[in-house]
N, CA, C and O atoms as a GROMACS GRO file, in nm:
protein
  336
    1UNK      N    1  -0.563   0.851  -1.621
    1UNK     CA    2  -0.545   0.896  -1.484
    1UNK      C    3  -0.661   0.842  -1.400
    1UNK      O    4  -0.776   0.841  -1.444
    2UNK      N    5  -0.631   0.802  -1.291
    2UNK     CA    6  -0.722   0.731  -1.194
    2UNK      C    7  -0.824   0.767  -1.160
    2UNK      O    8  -0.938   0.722  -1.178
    3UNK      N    9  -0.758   0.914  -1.072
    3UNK     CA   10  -0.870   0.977  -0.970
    3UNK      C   11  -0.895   1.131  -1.055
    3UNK      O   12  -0.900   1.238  -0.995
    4UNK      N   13  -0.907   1.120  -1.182
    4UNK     CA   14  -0.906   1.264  -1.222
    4UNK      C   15  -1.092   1.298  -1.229
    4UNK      O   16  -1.137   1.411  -1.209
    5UNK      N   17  -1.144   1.227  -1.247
    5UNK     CA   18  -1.297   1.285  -1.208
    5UNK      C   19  -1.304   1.328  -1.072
    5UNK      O   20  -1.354   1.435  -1.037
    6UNK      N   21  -1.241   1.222  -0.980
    6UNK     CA   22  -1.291   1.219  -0.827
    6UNK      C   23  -1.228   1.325  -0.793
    6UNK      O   24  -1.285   1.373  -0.695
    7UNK      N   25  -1.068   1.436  -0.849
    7UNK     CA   26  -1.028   1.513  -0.787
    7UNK      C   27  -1.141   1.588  -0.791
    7UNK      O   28  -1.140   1.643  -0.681
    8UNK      N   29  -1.242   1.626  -0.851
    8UNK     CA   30  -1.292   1.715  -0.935
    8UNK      C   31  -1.385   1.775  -0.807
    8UNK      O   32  -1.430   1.890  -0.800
    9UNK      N   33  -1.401   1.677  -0.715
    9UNK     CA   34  -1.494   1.704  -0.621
    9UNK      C   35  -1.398   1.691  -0.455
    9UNK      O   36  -1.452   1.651  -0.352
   10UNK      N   37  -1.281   1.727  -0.463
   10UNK     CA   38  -1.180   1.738  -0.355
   10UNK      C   39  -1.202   1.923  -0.348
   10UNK      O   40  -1.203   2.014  -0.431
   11UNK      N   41  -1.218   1.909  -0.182
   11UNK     CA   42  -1.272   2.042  -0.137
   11UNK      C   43  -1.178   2.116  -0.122
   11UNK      O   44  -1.213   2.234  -0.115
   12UNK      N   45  -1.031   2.092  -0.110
   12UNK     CA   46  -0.941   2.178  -0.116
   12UNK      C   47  -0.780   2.087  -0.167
   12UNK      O   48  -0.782   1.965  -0.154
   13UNK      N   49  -0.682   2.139  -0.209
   13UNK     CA   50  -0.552   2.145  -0.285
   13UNK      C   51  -0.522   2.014  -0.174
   13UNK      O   52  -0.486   1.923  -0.250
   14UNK      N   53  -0.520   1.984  -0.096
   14UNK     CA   54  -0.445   1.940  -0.020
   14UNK      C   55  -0.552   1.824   0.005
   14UNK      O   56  -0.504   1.715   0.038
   15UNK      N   57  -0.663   1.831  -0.004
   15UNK     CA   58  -0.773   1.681  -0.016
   15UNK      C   59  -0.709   1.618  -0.148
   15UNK      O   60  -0.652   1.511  -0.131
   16UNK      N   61  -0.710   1.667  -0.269
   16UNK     CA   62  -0.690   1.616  -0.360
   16UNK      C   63  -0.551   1.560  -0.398
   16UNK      O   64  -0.547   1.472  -0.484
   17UNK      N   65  -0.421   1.608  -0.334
   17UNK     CA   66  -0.309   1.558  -0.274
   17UNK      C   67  -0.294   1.407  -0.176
   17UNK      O   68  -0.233   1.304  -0.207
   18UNK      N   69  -0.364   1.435  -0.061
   18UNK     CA   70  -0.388   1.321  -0.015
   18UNK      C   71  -0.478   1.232  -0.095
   18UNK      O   72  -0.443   1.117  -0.068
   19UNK      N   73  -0.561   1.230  -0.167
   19UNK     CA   74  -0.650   1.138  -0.248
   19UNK      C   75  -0.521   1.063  -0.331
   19UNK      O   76  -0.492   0.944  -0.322
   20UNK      N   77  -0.457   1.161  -0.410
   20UNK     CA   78  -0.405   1.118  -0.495
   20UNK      C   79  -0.251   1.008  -0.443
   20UNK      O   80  -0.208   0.910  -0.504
   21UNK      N   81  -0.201   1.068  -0.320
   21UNK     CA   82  -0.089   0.972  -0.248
   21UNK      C   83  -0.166   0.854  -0.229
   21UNK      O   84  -0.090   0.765  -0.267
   22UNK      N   85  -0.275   0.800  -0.192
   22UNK     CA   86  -0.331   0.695  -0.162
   22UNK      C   87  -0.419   0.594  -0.275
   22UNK      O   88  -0.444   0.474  -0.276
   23UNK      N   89  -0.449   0.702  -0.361
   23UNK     CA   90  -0.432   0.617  -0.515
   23UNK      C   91  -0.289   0.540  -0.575
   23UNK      O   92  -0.278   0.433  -0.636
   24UNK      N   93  -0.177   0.648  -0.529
   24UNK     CA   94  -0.099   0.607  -0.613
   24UNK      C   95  -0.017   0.455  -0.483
   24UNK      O   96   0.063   0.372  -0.526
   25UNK      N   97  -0.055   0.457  -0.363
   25UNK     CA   98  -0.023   0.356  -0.273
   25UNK      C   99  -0.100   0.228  -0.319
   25UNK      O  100  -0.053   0.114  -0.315
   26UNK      N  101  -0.208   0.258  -0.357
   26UNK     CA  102  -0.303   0.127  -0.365
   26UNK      C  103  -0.251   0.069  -0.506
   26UNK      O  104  -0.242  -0.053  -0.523
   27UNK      N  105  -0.216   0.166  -0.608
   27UNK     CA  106  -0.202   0.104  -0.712
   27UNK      C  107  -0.072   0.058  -0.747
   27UNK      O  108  -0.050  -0.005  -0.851
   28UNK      N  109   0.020   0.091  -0.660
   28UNK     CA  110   0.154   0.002  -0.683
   28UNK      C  111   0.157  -0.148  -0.553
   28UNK      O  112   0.229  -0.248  -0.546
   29UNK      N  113   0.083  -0.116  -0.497
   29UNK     CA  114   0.035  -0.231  -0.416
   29UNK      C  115   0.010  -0.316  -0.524
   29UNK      O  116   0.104  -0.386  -0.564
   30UNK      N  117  -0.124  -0.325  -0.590
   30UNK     CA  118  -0.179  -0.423  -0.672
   30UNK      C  119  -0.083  -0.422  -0.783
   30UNK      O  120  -0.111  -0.496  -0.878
   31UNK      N  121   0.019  -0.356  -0.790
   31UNK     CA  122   0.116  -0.434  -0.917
   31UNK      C  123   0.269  -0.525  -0.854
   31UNK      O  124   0.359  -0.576  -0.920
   32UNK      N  125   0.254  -0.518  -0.727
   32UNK     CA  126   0.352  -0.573  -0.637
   32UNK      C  127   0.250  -0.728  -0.558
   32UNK      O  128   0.266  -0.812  -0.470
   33UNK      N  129   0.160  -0.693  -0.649
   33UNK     CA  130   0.050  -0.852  -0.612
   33UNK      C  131   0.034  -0.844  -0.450
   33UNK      O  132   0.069  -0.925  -0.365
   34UNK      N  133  -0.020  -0.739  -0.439
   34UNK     CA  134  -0.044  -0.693  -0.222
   34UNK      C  135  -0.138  -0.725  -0.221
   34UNK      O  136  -0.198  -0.719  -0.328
   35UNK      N  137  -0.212  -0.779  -0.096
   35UNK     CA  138  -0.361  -0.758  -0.065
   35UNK      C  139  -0.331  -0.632  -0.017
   35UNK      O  140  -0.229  -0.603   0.045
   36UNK      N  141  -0.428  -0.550  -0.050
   36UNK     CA  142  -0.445  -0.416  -0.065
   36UNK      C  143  -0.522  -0.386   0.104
   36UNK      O  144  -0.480  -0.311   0.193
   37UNK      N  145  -0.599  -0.443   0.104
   37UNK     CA  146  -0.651  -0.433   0.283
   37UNK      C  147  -0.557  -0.466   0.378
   37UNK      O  148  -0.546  -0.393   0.477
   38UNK      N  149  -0.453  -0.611   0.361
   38UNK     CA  150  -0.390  -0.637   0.440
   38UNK      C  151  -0.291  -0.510   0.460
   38UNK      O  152  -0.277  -0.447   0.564
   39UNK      N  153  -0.212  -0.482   0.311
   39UNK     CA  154  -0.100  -0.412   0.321
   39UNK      C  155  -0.150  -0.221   0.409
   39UNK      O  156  -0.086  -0.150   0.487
   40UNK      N  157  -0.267  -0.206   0.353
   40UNK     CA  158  -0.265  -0.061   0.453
   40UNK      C  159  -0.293  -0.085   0.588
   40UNK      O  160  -0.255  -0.007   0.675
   41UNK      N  161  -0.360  -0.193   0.614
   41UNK     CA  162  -0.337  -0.219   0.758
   41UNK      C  163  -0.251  -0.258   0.829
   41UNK      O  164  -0.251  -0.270   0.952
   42UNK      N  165  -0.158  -0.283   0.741
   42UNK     CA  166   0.018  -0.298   0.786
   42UNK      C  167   0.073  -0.179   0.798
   42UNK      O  168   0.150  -0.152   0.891
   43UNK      N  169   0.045  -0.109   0.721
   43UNK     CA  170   0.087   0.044   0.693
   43UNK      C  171   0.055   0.142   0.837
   43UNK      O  172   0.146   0.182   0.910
   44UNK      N  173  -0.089   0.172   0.861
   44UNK     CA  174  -0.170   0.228   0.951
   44UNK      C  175  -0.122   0.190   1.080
   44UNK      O  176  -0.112   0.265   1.177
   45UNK      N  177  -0.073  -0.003   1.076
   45UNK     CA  178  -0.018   0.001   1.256
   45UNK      C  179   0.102   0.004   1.280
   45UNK      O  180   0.140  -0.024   1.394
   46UNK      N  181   0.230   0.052   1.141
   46UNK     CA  182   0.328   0.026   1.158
   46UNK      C  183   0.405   0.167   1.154
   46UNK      O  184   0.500   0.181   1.232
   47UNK      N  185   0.376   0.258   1.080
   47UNK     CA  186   0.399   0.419   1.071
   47UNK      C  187   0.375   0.504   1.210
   47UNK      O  188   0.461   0.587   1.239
   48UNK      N  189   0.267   0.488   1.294
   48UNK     CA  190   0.294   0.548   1.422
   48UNK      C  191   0.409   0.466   1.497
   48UNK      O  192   0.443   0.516   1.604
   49UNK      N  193   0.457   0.382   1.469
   49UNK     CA  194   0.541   0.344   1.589
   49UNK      C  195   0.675   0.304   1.512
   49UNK      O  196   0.729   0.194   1.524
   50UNK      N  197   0.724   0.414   1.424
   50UNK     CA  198   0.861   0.426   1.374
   50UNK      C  199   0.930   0.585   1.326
   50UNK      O  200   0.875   0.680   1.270
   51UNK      N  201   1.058   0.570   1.367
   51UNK     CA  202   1.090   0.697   1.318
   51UNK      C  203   1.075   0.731   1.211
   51UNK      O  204   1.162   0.672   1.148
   52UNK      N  205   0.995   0.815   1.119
   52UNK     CA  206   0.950   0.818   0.982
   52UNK      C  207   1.115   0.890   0.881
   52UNK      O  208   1.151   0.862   0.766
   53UNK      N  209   1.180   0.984   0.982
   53UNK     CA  210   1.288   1.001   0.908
   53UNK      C  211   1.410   0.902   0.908
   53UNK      O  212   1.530   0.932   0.907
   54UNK      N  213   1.360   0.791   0.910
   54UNK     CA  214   1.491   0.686   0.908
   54UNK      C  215   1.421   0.593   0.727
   54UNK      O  216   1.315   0.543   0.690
   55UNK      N  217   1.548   0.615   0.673
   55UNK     CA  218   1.505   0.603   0.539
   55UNK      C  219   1.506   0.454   0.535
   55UNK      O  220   1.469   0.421   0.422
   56UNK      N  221   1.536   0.340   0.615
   56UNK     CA  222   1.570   0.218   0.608
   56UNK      C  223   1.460   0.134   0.680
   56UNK      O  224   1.436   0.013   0.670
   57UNK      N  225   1.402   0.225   0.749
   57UNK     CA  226   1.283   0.190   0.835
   57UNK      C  227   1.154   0.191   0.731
   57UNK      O  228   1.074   0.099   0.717
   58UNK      N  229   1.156   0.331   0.655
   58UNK     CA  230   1.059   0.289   0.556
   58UNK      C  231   1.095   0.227   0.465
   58UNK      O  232   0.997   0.179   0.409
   59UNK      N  233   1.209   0.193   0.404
   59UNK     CA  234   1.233   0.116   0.306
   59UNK      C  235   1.144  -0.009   0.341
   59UNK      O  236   1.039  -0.025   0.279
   60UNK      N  237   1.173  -0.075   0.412
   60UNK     CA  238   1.106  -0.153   0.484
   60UNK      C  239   0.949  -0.201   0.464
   60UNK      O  240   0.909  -0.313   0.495
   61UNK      N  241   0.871  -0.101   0.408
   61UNK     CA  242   0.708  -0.093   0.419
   61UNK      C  243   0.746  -0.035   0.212
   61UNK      O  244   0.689  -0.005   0.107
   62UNK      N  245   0.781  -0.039   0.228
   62UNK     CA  246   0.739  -0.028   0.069
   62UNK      C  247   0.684  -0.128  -0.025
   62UNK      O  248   0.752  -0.231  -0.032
   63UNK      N  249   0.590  -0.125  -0.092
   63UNK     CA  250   0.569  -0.224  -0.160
   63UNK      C  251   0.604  -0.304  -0.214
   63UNK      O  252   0.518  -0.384  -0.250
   64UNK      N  253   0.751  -0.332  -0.254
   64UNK     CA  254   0.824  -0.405  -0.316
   64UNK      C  255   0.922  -0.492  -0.228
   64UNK      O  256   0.986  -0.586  -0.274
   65UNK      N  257   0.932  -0.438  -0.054
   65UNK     CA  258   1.009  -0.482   0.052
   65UNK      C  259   0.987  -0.648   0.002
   65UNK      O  260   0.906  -0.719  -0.057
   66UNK      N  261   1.096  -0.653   0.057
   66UNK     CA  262   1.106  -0.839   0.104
   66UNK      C  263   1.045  -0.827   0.280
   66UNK      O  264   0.975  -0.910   0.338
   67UNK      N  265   1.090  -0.716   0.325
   67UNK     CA  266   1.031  -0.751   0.443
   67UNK      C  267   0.902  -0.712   0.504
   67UNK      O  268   0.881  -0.667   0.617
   68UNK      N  269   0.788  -0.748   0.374
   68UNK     CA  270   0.663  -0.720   0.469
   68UNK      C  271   0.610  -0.878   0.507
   68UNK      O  272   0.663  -0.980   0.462
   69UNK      N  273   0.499  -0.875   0.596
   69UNK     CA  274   0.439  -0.968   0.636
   69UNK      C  275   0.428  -1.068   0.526
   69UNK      O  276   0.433  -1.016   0.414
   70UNK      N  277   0.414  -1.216   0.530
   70UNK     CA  278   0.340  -1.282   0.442
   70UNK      C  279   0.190  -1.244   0.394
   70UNK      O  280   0.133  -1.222   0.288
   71UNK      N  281   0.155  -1.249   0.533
   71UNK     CA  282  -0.032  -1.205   0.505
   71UNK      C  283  -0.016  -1.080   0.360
   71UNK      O  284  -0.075  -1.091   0.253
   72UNK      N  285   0.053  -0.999   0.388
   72UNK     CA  286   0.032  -0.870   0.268
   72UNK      C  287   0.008  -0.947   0.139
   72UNK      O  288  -0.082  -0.911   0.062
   73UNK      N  289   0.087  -1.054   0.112
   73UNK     CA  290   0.081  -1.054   0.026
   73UNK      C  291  -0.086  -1.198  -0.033
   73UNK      O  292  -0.138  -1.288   0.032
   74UNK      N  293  -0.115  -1.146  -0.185
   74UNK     CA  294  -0.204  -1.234  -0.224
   74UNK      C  295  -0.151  -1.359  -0.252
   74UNK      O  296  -0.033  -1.382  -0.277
   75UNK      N  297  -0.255  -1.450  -0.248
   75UNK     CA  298  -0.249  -1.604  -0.245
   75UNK      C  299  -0.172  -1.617  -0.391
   75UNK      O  300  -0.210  -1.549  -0.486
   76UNK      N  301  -0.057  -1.711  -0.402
   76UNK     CA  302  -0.050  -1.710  -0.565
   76UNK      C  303  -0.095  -1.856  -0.618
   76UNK      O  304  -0.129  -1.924  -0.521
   77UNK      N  305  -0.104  -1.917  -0.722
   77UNK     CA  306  -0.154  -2.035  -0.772
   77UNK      C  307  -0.037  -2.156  -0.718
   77UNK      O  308  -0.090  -2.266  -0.701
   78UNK      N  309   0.138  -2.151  -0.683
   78UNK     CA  310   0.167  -2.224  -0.599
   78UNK      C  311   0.098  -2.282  -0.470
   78UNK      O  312   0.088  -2.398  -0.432
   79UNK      N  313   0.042  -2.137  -0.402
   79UNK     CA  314  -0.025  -2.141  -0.275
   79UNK      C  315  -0.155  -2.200  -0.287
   79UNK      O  316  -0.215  -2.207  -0.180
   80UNK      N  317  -0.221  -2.248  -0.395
   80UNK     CA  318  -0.353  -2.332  -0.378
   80UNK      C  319  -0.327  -2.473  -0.467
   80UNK      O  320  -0.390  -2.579  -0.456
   81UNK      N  321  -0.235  -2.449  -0.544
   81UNK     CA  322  -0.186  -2.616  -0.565
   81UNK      C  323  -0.136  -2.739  -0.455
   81UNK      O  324  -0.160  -2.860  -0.452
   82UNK      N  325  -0.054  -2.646  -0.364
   82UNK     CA  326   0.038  -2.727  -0.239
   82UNK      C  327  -0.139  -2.778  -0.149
   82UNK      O  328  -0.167  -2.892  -0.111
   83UNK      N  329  -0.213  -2.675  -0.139
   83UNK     CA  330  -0.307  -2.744  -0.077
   83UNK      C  331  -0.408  -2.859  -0.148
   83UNK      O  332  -0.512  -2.885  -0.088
   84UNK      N  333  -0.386  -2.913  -0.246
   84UNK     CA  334  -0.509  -3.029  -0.277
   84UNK      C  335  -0.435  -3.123  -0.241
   84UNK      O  336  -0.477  -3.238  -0.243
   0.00000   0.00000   0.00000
């Protein structure tokens, strides 16, 4: 388990809830090969300005979408071969 020391020091039920939603965001990020900075900053400017109960809208931002930005995602070894 990830954050099980760090819950240890979450000041209330609901710190350690949110800790743990944002562990478990970052870490299916990095198995969906995300830049992890890019993708929550995709996240952060794209969630205020959508209806959150439209299930197709977030489908959308999920880590596995086809439709996030390029930037989200990390460089892969195609992407530094095409450049020499």
């Amino acid at each position: 388990m990830i954050g099980r020391k760090n819950w240890l020091f979450s000041n209330t039920p609901k710190g350690a809830q949110a800790s743990a939603i944002l562990y478990s965001i970052v870490e299916t990020a990095k198995e969906n090969k995300l830049n992890i900075l890019e993708y929550l900053q995709h996240l952060y400017e794209t969630l205020p300005n959508i209806n959150r109960n439209d299930k197709e809208e977030l489908a959308k931002l999920y880590p596995w979408s086809k439709n996030l930005p390029l930037h989200c995602y990390l460089p892969t070894k195609e992407d530094n071969t095409s450049k020499e």
